[in-house]
C-alpha positions as CSV (number, residue, x, y, z in Angstrom):
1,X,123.1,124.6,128.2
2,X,122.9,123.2,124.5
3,X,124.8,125.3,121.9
4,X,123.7,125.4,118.0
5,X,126.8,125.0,116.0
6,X,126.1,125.7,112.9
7,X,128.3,125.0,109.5
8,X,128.3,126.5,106.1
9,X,128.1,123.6,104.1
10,X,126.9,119.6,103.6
11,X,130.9,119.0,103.3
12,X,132.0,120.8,106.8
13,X,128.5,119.2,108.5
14,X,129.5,115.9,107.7
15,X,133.3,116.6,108.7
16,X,131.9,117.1,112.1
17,X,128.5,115.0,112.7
18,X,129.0,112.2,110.4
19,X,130.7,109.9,112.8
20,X,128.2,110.8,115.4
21,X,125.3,110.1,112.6
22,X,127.1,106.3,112.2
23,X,126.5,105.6,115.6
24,X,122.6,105.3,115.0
25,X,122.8,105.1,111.0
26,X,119.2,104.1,111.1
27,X,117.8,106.1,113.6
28,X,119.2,109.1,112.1
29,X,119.1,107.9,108.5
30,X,117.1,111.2,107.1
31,X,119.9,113.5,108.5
32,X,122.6,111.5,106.9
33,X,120.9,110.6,103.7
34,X,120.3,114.6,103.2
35,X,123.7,116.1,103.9
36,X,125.1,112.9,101.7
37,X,122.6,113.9,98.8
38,X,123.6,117.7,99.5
39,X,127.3,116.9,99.0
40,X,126.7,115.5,96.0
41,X,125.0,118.6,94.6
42,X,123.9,120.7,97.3
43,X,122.7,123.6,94.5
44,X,119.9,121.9,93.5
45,X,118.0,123.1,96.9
46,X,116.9,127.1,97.3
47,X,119.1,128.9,99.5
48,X,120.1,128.9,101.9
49,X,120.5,125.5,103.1
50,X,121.1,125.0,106.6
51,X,123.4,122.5,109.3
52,X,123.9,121.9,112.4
53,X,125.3,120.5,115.4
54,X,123.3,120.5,119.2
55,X,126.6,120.2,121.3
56,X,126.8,120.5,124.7
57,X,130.5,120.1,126.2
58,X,131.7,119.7,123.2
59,X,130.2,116.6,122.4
60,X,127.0,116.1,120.2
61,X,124.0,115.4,121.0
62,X,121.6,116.2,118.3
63,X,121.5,117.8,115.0
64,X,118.9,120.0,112.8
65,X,119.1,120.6,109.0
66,X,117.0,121.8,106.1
67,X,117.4,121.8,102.3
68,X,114.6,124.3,101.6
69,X,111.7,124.1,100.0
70,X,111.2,121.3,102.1
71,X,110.8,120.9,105.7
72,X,113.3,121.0,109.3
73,X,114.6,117.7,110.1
74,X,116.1,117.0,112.9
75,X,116.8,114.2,115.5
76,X,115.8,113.5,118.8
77,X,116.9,116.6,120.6
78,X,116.8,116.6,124.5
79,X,113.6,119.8,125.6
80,X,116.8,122.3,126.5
81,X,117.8,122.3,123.0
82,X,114.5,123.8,121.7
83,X,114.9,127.4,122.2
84,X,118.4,127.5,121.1
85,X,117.4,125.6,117.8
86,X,114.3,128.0,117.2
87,X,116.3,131.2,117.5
88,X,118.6,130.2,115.7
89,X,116.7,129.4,112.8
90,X,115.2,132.4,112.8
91,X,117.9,133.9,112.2
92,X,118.2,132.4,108.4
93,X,114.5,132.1,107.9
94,X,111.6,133.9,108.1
95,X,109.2,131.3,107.4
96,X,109.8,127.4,107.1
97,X,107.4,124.6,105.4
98,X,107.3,122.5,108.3
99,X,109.4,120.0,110.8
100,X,110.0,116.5,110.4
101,X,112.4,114.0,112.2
102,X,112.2,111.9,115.4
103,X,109.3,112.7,118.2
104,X,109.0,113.8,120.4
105,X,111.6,116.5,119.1
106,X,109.9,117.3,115.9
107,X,106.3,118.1,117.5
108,X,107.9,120.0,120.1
109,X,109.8,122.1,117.9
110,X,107.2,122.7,115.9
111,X,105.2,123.9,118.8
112,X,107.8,126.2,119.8
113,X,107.8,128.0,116.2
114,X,104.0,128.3,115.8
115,X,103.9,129.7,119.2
116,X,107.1,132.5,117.9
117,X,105.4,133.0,114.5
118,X,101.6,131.7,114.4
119,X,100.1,129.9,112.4
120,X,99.0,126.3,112.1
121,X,100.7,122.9,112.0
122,X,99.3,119.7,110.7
123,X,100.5,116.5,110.7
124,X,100.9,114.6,107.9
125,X,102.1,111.4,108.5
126,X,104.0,109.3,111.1
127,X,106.3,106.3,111.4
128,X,107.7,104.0,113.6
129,X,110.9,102.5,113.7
130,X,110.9,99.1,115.2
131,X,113.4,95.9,116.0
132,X,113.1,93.4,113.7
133,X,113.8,89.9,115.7
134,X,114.5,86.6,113.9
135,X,112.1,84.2,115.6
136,X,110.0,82.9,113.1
137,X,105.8,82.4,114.3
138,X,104.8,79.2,115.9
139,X,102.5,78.3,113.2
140,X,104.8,79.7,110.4
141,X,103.8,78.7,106.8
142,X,106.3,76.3,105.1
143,X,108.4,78.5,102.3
144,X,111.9,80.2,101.4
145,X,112.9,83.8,100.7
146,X,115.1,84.3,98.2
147,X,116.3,87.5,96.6
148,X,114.5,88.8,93.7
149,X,115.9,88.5,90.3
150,X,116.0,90.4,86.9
151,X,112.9,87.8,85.6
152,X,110.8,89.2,88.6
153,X,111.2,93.1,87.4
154,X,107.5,93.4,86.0
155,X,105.7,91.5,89.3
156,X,108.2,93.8,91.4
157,X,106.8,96.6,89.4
158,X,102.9,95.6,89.8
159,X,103.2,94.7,93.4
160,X,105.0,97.5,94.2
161,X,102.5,100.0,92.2
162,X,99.7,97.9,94.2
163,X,101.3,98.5,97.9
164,X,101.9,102.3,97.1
165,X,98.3,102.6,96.2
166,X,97.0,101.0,99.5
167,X,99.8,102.7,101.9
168,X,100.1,105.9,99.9
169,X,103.3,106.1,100.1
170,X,103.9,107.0,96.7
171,X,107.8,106.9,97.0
172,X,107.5,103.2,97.6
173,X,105.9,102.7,94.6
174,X,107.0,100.0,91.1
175,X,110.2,101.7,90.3
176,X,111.7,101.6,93.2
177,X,111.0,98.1,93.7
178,X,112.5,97.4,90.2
179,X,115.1,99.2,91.4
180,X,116.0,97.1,94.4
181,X,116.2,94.5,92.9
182,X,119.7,95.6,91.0
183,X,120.5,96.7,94.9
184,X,120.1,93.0,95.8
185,X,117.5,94.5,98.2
186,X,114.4,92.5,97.0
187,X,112.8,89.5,98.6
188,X,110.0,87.3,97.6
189,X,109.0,84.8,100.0
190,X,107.6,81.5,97.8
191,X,105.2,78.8,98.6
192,X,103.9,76.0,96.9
193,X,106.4,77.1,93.9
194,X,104.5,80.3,94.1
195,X,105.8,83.8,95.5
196,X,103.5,84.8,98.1
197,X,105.0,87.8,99.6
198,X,107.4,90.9,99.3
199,X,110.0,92.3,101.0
200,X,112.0,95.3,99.7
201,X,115.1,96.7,102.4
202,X,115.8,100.4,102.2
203,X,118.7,100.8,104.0
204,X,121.6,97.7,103.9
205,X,125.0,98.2,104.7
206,X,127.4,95.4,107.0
207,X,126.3,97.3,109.7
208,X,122.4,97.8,110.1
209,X,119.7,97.0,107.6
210,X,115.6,98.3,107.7
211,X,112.5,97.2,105.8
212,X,110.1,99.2,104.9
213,X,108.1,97.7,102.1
214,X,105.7,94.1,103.3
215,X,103.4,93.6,100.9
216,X,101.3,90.5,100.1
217,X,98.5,90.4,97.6
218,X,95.1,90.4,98.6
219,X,94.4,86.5,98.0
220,X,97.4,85.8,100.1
221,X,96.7,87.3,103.3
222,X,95.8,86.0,106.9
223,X,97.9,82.8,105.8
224,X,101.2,84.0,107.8
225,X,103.4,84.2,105.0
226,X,104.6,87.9,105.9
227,X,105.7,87.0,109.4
228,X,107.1,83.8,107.9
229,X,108.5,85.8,104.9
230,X,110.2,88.7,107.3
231,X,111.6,86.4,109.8
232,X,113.7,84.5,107.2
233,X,115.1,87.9,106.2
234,X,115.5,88.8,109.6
235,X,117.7,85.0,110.1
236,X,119.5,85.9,106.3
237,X,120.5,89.6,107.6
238,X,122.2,87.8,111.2
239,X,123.7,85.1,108.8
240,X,125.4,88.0,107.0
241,X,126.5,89.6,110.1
242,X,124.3,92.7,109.9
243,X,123.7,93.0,113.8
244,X,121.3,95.8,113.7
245,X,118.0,95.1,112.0
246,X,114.8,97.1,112.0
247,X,111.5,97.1,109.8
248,X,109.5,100.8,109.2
249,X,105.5,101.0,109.8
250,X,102.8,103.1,109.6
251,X,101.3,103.1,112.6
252,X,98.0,104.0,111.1
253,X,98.2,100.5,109.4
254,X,96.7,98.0,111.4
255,X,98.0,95.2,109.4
256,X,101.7,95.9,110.0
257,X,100.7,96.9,113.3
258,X,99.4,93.2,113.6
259,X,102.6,92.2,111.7
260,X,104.7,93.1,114.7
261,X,103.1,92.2,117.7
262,X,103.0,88.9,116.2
263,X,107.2,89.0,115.5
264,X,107.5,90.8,118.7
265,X,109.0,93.9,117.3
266,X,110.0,96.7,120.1
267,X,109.6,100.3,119.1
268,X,113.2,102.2,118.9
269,X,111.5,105.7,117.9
270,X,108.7,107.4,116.4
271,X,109.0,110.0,113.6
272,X,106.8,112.7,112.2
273,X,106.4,114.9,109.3
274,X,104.3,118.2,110.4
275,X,103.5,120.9,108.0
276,X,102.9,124.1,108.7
277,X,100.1,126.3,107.3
């Protein structure tokens, strides 16, 4: 039977799960990226905070957080794990703001506490993680990617402004694409001594890499250049010896849905973010 193991702190979390969290750095990017922020300052969340460990024989095999006011995350969690998890989060809070993390987990979960507590859950947005392979289209356009540069901060700024406005995904918005660039995690894709299309890489490091941000400008589409532009990055990241390389959509997005049956992509996971009401 799964055990909740809980821990006091971001520090003592990581000293047990963070090795575990490695394994799948991607795939369980949100847990990571919290307890990392948390360590950092973890006073800037209401308490209390909460971490842990799903463990079963001693080994790990899922993990659950929350830096309240915002929502549960946790990863994919095998069905047994469930109860456990909601009992023991009851016993820290009374009410929570919602679950998010990888499904089918998350919407169970979620069930499990609405039918506990009441209420009503809503979802409010999904993703899906997918492989991003390097085999460039058949009829690919002719161009290069390169990496975008300091001169390309105010285009990185409108384009970026322009694909947060049609995903609404207001986090991947101007500034952060300005900021990417300093990250070396940028990409314009150019044609015809134009740049057509842009790339921007959330997560890089010599292990696994994801996209999350394709955006072409509305003159520029249906001509191939994002499935020409990501499989040059996808070819640049294997050149660098990143083995493990994925691209974010929403699925709700046709367009990037297109995007990746065209490159082939292969779903790893799907995530969720449920609030609760």
């Amino acid at each position: 039977m799964p055990e909740v193991r809980r821990h006091p702190d971001a520090r003592a979390f990581l000293a047990r799960a963070e090795p575990w969290l490695l394994e799948a750095e991607v795939e369980r990017a949100g847990v990571l990226g919290s307890a990392r922020q948390a360590l950092v300052n973890e006073a800037r969340y209401d308490k209390p905070t909460y971490w842990a460990t799903i463990e079963e024989g001693g080994r790990i095999i899922g993990c659950a957080y929350r830096t309240p006011p915002f929502r549960v995350g946790v990863t994919a969690l095998p069905v047994a794990a469930l109860a456990p998890l909601a009992l023991d989060l009851e016993r820290t809070y009374k009410t929570v703001s919602g679950i998010c993390g990888v499904d089918p987990a998350a919407s169970a979960l979620a069930d499990v506490w609405i039918a506990r507590h009441g209420g009503k859950s809503a979802i409010v947005s999904r993703q899906f993680l997918l492989t991003l392979p390097d085999a460039a289209p058949a009829a690919a356009p002719v161009g290069s990617l390169r990496a975008a540069e300091p001169g390309d901060v105010e285009l990185a700024r409108t384009w970026g402004a322009d694909s947060a406005r049609e995903t609404s995904i207001a986090a991947l918005d101007g500034n952060l694409c300005a900021q990417l660039i300093g990250a070396r995690q940028l990409y314009l894709f150019e044609n015809g001594g134009a740049p057509r299309c842009m790339l921007g890489v959330l997560h890089q490091t010599p292990r696994a890499a994801a996209l999350a941000i394709v955006y072409t400008p509305p003159a520029d589409r249906r001509k191939g250049f994002a499935a020409a532009a990501v499989a040059a990055l996808a070819v640049q990241l294997r050149e660098r010896g990143i083995a493990r390389r994925f691209v974010y959509i929403d699925p709700a997005n046709a367009g990037a849905q297109a995007l990746c049956r065209t490159l082939g992509c292969e779903l790893v996971q799907a995530g969720v973010d449920i609030d609760f009401r």
